[in-house]
C-alpha positions in Angstrom: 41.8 23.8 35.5 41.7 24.4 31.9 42.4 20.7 30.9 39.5 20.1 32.5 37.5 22.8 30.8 39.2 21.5 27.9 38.4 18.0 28.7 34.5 18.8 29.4 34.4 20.3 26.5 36.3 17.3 24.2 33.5 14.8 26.0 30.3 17.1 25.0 31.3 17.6 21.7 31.8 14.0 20.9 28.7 13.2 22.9 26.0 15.8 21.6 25.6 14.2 18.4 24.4 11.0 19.9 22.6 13.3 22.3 20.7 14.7 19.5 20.0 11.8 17.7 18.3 10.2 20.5 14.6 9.5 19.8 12.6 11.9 22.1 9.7 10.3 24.4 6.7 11.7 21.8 8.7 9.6 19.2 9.0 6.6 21.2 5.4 6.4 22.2 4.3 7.1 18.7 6.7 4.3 17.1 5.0 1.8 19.4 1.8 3.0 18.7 2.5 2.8 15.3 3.9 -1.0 15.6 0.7 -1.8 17.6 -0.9 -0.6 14.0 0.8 -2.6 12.1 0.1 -5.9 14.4 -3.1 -5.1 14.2 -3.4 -5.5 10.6 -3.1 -1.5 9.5 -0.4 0.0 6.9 0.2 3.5 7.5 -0.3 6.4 5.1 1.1 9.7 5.2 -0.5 11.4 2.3 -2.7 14.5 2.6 -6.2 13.3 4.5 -9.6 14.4 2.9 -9.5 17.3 5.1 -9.3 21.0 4.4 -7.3 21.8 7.6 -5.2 18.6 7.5 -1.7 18.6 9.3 0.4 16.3 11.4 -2.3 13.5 10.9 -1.7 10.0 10.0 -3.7 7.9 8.4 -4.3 4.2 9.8 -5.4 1.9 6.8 -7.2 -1.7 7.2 -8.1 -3.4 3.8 -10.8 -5.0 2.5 -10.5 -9.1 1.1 -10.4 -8.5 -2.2 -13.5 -10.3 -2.8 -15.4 -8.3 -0.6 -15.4 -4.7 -1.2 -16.5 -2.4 1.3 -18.8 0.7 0.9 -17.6 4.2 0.1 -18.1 6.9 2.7 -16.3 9.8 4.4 -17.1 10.9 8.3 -15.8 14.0 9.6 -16.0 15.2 13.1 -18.3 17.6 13.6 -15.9 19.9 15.8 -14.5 20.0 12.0 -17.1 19.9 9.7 -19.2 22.1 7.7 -22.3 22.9 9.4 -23.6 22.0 5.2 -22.4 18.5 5.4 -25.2 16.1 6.6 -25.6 14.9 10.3 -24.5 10.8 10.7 -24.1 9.8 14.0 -23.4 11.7 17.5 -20.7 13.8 16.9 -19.9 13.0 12.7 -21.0 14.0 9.6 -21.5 12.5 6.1 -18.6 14.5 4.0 -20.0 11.2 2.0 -22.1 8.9 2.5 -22.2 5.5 2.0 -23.6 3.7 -1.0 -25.4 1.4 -1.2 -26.9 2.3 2.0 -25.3 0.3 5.2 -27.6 -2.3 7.2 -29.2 -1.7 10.8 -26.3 -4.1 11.9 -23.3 -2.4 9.8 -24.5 1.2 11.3 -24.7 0.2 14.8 -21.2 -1.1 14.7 -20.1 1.4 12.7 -21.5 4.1 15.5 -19.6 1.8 18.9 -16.6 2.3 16.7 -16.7 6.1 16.4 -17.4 6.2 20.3 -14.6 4.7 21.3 -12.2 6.6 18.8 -10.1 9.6 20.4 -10.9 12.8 20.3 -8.2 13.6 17.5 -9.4 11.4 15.6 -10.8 13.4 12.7 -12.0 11.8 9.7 -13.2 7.8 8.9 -12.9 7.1 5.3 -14.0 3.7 3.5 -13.5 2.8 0.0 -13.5 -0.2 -2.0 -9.9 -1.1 -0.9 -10.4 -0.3 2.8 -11.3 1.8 6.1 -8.7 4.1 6.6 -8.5 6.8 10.4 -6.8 9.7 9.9 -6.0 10.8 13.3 -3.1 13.0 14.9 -1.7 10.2 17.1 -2.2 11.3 20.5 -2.7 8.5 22.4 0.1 5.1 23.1 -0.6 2.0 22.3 -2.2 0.7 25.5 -4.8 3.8 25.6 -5.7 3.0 21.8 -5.9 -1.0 22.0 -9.9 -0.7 22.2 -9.9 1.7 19.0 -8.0 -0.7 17.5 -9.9 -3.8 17.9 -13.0 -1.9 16.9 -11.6 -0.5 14.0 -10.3 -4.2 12.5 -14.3 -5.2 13.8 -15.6 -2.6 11.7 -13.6 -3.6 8.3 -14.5 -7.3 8.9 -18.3 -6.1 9.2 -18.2 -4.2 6.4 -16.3 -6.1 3.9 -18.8 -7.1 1.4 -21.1 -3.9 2.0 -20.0 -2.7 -1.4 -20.6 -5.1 -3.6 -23.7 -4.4 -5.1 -23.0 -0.3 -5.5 -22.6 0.6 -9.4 
């Protein structure tokens, strides 16, 4: 009997490290969410977001041709904004908004993207260089396929929008 013991024992230890090291299901939905990203066209950033409360988000960043700038501005949801920032759209506010001001066309896609983000999605930042969603990942890669096509949409319908802002 206390081979056995002995034997159990000699099996788990050898075992748990491999146990342990065995990527949990939050990480394996996240890493193909994450390649899903990437095939999609976005490089993933995992400095601070330009948000005061911001932990365990990700930022998803699409760039810009080169030629065609796009126009800066920062949204924030409004579940997370400052009641002083400026309304935008249902839901978001300007933290900053964009200049030179976007067209009819470049605001109404700009709002069918922001509807079909996810509720953790907290902050939509565009500079020169790109549109970048800082979100906390909740969702796998089949939930945020329509997100994604939006989002890669939005930065082809805004490249250019910043060309003329000086």
């Amino acid at each position: 009997m206390e081979i056995f013991l002995f034997l159990g024992l000699a099996v788990f230890a050898i075992l748990s490290p491999a146990l342990w090291l065995r990527p949990s299901r939050h990480e394996t939905r996240r890493s193909g969410l994450r390649q899903a990203a990437r095939e999609a066209g976005a490089a993933l950033r995992f400095d601070k977001a330009p948000l005061q409360e911001a932990r365990d988000m990700v930022g998803y960043r699409w760039r810009y041709p080169q030629a065609a700038p796009g126009s800066d501005f920062t949204l924030v949801r409004e579940a997370h904004a400052s009641d002083r920032l400026e309304a935008a759209m249902s839901g978001w506010r300007w933290r900053q908004a964009p200049l030179p001001p976007l067209d009819a066309a470049a605001v109404q896609r700009l709002e069918a993207v922001l509807a079909v983000l996810p509720e953790d999605a907290r902050v939509v930042e565009s500079t020169s260089k790109g549109v970048t969603l800082w979100w906390e990942e909740s969702q796998d890669a089949e939930s945020f396929a329509p997100a994604l096509r939006a989002l890669t949409g939005l930065v082809d319908d805004l490249a250019g929008s910043g060309r003329h802002a000086g």
